[in-house]
N, CA, C and O atoms as a GROMACS GRO file, in nm:
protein
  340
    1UNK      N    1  -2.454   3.721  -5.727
    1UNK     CA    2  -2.446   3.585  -5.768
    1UNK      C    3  -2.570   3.510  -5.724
    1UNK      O    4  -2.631   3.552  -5.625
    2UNK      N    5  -2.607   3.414  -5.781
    2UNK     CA    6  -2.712   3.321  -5.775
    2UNK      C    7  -2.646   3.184  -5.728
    2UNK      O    8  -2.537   3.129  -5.744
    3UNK      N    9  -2.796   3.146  -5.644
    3UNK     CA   10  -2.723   2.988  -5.628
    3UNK      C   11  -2.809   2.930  -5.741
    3UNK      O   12  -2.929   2.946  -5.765
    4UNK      N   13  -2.704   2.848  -5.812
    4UNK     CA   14  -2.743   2.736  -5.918
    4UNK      C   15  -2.678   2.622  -5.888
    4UNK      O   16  -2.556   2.617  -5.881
    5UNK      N   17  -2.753   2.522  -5.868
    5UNK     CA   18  -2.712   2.446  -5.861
    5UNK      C   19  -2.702   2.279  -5.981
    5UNK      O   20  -2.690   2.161  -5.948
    6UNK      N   21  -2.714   2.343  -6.114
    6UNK     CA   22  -2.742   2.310  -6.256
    6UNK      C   23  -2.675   2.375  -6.358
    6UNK      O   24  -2.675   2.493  -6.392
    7UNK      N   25  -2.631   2.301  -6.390
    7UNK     CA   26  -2.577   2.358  -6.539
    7UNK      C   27  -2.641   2.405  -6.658
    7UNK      O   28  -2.691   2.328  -6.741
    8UNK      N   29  -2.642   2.544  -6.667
    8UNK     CA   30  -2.729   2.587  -6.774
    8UNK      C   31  -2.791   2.482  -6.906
    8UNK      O   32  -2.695   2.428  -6.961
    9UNK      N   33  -2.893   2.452  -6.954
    9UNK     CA   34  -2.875   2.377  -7.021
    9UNK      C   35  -2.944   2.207  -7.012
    9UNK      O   36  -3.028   2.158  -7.088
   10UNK      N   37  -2.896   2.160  -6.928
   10UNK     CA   38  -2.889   2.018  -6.857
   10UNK      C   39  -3.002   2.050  -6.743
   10UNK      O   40  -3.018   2.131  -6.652
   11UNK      N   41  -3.072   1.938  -6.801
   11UNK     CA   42  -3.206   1.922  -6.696
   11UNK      C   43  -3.170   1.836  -6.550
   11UNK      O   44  -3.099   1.735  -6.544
   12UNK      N   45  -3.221   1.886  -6.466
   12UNK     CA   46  -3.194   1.860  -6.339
   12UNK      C   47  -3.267   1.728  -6.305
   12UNK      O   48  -3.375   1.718  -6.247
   13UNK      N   49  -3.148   1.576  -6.376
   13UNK     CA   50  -3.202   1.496  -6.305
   13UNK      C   51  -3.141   1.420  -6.157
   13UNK      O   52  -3.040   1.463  -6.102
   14UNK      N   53  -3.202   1.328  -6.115
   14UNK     CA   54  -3.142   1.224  -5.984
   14UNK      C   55  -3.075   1.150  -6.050
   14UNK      O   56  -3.099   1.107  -6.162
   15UNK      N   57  -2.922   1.116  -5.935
   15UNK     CA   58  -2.850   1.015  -5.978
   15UNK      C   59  -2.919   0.886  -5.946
   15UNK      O   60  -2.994   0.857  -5.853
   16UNK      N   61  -2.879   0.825  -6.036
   16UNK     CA   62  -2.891   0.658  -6.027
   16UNK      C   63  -2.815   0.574  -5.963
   16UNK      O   64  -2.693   0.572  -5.980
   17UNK      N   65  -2.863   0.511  -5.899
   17UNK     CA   66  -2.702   0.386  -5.880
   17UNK      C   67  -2.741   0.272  -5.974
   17UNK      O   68  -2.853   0.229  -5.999
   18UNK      N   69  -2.655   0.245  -6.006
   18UNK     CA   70  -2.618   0.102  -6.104
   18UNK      C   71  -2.593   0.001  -5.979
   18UNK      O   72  -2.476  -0.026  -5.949
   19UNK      N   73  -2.736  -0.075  -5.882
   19UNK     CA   74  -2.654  -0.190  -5.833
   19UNK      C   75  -2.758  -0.297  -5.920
   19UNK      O   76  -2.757  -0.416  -5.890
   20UNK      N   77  -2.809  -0.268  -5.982
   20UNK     CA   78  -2.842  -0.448  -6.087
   20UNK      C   79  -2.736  -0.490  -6.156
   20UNK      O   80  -2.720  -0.609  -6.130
   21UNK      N   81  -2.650  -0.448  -6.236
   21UNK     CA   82  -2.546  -0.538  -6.258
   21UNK      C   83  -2.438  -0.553  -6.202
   21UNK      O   84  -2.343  -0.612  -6.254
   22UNK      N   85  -2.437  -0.501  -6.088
   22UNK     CA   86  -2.322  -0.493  -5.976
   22UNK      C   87  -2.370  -0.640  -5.897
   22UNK      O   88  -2.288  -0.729  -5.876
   23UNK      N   89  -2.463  -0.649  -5.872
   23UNK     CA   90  -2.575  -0.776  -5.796
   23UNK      C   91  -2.531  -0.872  -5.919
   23UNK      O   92  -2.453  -0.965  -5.898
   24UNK      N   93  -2.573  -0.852  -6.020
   24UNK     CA   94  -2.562  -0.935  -6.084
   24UNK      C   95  -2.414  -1.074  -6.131
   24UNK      O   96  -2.409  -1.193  -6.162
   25UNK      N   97  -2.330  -0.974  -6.112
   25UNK     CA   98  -2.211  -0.958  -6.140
   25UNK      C   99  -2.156  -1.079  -6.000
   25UNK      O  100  -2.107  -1.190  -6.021
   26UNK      N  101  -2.178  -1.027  -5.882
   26UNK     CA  102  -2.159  -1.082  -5.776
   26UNK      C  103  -2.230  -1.210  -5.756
   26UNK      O  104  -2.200  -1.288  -5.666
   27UNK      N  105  -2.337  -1.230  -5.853
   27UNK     CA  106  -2.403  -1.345  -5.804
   27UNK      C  107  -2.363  -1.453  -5.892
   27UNK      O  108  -2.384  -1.572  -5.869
   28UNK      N  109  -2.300  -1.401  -6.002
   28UNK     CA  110  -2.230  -1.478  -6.109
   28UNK      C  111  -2.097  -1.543  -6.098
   28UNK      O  112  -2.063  -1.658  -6.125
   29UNK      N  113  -2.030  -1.442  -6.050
   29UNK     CA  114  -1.890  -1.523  -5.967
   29UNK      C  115  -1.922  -1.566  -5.824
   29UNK      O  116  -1.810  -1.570  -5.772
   30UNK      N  117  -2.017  -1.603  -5.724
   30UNK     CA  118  -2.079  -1.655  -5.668
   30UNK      C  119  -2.059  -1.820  -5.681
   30UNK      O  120  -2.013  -1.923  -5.631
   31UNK      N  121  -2.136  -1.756  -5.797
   31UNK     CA  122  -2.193  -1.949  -5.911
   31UNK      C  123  -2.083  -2.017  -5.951
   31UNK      O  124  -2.076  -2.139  -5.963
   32UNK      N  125  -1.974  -1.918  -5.977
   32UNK     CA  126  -1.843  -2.007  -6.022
   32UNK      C  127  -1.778  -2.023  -5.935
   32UNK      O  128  -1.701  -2.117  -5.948
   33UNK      N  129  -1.775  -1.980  -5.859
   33UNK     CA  130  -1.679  -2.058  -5.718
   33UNK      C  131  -1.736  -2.102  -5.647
   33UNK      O  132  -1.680  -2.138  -5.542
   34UNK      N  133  -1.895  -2.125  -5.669
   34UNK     CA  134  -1.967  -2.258  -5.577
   34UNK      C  135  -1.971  -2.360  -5.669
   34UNK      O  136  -2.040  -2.451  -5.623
   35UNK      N  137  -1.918  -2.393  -5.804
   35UNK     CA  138  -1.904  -2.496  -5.872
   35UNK      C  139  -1.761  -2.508  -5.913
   35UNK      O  140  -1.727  -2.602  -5.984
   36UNK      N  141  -1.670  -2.414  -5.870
   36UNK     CA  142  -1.562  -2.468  -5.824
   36UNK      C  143  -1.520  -2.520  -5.741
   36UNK      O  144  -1.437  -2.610  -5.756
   37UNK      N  145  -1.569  -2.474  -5.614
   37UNK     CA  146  -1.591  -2.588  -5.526
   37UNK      C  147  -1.648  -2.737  -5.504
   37UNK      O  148  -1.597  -2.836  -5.450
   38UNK      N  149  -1.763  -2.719  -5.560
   38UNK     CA  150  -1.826  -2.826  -5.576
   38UNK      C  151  -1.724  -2.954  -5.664
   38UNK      O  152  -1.732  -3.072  -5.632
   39UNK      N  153  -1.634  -2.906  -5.770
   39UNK     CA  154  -1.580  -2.962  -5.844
   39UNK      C  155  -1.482  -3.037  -5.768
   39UNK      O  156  -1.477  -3.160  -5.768
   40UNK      N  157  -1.386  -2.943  -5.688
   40UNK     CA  158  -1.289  -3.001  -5.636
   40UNK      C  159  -1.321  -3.115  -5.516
   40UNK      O  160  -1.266  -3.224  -5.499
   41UNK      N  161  -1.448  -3.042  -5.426
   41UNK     CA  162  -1.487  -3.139  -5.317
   41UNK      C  163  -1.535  -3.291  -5.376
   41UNK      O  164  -1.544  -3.391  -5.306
   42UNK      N  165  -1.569  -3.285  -5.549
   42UNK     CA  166  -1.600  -3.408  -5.591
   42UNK      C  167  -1.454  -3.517  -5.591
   42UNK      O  168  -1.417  -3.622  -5.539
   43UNK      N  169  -1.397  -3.403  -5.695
   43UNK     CA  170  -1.267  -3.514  -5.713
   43UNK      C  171  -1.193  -3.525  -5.637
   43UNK      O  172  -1.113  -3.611  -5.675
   44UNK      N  173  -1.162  -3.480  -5.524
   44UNK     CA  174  -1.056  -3.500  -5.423
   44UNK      C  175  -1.167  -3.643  -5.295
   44UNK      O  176  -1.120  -3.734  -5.226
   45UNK      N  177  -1.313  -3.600  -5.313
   45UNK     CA  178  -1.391  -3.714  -5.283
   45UNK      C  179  -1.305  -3.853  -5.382
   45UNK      O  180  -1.230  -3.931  -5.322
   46UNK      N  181  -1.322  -3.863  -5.481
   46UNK     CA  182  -1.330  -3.973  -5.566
   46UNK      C  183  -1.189  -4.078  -5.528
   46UNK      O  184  -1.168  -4.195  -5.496
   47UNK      N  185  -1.094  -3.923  -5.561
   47UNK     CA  186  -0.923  -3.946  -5.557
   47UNK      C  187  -0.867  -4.049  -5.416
   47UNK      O  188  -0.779  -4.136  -5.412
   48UNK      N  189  -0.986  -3.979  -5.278
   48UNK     CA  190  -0.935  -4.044  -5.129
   48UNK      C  191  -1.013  -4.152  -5.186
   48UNK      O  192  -0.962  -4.193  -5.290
   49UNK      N  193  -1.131  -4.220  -5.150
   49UNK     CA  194  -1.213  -4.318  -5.178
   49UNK      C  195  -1.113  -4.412  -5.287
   49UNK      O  196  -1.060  -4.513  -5.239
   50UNK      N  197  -1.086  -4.376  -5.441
   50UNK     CA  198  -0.970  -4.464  -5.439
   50UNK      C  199  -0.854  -4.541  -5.376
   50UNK      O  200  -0.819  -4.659  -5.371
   51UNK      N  201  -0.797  -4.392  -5.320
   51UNK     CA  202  -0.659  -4.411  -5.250
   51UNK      C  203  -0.716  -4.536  -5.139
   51UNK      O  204  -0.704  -4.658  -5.146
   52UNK      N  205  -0.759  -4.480  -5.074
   52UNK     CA  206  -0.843  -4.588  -4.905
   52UNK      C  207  -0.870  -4.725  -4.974
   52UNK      O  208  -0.844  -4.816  -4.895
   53UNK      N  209  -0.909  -4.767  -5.086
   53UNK     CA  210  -0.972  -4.886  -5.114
   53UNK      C  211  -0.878  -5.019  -5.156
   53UNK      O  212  -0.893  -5.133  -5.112
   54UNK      N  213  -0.758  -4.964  -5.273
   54UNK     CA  214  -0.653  -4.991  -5.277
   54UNK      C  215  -0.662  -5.134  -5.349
   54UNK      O  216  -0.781  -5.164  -5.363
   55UNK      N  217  -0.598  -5.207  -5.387
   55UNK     CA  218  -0.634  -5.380  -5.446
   55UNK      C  219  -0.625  -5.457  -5.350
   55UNK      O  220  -0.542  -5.444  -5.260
   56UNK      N  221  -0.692  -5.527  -5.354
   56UNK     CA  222  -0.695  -5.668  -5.231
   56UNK      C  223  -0.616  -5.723  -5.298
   56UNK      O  224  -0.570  -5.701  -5.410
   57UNK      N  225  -0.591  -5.854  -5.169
   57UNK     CA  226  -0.485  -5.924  -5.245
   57UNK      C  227  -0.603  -6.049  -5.293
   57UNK      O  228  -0.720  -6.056  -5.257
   58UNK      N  229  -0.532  -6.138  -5.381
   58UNK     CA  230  -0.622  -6.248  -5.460
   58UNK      C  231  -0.632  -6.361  -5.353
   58UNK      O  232  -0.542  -6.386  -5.272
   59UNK      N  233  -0.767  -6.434  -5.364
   59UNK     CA  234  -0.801  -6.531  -5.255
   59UNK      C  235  -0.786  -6.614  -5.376
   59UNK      O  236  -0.785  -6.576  -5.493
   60UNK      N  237  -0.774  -6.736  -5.330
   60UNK     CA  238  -0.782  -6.886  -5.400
   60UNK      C  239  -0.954  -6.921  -5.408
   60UNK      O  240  -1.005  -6.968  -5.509
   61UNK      N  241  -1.012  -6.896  -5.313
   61UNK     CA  242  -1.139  -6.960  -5.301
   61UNK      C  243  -1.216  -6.850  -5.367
   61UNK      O  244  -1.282  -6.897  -5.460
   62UNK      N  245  -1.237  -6.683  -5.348
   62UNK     CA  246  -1.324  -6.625  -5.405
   62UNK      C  247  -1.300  -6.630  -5.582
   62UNK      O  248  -1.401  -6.647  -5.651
   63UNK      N  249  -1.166  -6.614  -5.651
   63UNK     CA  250  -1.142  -6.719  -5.754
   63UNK      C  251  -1.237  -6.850  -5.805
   63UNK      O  252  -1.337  -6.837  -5.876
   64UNK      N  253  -1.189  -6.971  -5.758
   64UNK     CA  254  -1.275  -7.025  -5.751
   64UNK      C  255  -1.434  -7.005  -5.748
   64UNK      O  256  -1.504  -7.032  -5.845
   65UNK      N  257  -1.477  -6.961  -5.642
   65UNK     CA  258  -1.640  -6.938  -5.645
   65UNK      C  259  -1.672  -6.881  -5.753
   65UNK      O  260  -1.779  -6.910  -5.806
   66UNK      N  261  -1.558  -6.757  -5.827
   66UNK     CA  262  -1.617  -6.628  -5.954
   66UNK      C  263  -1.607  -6.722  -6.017
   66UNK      O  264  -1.708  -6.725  -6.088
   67UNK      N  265  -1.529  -6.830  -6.042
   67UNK     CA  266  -1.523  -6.939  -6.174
   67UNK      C  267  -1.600  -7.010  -6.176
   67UNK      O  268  -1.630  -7.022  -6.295
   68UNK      N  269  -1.662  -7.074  -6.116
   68UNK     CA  270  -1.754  -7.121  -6.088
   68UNK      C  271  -1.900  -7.081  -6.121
   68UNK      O  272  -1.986  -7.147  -6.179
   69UNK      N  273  -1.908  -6.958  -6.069
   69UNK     CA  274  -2.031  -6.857  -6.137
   69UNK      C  275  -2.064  -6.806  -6.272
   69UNK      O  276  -2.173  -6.774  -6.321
   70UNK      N  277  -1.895  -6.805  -6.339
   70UNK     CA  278  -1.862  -6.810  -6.474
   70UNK      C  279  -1.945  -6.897  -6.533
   70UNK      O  280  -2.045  -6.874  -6.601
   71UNK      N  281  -1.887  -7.014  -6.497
   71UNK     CA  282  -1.941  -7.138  -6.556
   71UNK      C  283  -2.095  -7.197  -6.584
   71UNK      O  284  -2.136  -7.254  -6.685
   72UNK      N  285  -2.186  -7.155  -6.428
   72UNK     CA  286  -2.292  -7.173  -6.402
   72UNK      C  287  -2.343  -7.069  -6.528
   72UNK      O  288  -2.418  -7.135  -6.600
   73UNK      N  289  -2.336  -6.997  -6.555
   73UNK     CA  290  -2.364  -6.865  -6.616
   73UNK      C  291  -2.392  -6.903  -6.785
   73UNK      O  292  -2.490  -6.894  -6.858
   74UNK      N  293  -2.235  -6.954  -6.804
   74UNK     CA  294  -2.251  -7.012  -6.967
   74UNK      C  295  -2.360  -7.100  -6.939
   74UNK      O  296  -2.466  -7.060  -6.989
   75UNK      N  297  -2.367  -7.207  -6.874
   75UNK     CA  298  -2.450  -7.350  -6.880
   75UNK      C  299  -2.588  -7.286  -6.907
   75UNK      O  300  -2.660  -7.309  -7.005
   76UNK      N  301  -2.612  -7.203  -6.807
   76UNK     CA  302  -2.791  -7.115  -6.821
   76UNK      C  303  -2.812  -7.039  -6.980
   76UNK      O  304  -2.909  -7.044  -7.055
   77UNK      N  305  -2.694  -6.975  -6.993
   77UNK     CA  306  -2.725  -6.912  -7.124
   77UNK      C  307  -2.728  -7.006  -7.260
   77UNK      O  308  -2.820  -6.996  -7.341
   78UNK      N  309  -2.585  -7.125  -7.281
   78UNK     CA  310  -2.651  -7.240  -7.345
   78UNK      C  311  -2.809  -7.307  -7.294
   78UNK      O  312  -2.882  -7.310  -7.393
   79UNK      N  313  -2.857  -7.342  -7.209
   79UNK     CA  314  -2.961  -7.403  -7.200
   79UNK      C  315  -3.130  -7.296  -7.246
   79UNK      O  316  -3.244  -7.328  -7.277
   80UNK      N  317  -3.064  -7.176  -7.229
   80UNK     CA  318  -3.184  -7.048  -7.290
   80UNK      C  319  -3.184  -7.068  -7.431
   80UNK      O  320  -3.286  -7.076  -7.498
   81UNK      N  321  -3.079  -7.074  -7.471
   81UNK     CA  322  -3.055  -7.079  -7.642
   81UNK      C  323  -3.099  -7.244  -7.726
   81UNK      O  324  -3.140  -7.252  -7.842
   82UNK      N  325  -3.082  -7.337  -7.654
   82UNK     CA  326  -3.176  -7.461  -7.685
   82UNK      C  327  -3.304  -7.434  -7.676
   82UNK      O  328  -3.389  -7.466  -7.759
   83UNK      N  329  -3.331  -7.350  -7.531
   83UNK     CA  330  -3.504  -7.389  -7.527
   83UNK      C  331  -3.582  -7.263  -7.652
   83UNK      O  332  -3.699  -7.259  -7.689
   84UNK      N  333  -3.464  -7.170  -7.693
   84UNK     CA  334  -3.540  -7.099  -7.804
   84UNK      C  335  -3.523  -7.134  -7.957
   84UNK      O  336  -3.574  -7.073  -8.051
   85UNK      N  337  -3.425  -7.263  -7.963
   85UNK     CA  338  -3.420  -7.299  -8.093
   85UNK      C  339  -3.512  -7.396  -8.113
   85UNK      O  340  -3.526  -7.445  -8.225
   0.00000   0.00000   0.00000
């Protein structure tokens, strides 16, 4: 008997490893669960920052002052529209 270590036939090459799309593969679901993350750390950001902020209650005077600013506001924009007619 002979040592062969080849199959008659079949040229004696080196195995390969396949790690480029193994790398690849890993760096891709990587990306999606660092922008799944990213996603959730946004909106659960947004969701507390709502929750914490909550409605004030209504002042009489800051009322007032916004109405007031209202008002000042029309008067300037009528008086722009005279000085361009």
């Amino acid at each position: 008997m002979t040592d062969q270590t080849t199959v008659p036939g079949v040229p004696n090459a080196p195995v390969q490893k396949r790690r480029g799309p193994a790398v690849g593969r890993t760096l891709m679901w990587l990306g999606i669960a660092g922008a799944a993350v990213t996603l959730t750390a946004s909106l659960t950001f947004v969701l507390v920052r709502s929750a914490m902020r909550g409605s004030q209650p209504s002042d009489e005077t800051t009322e007032r002052i916004q109405g007031l600013i209202d008002e000042a506001n029309r008067l300037i924009k009528t008086l722009d529209e005279k000085k361009t007619t």
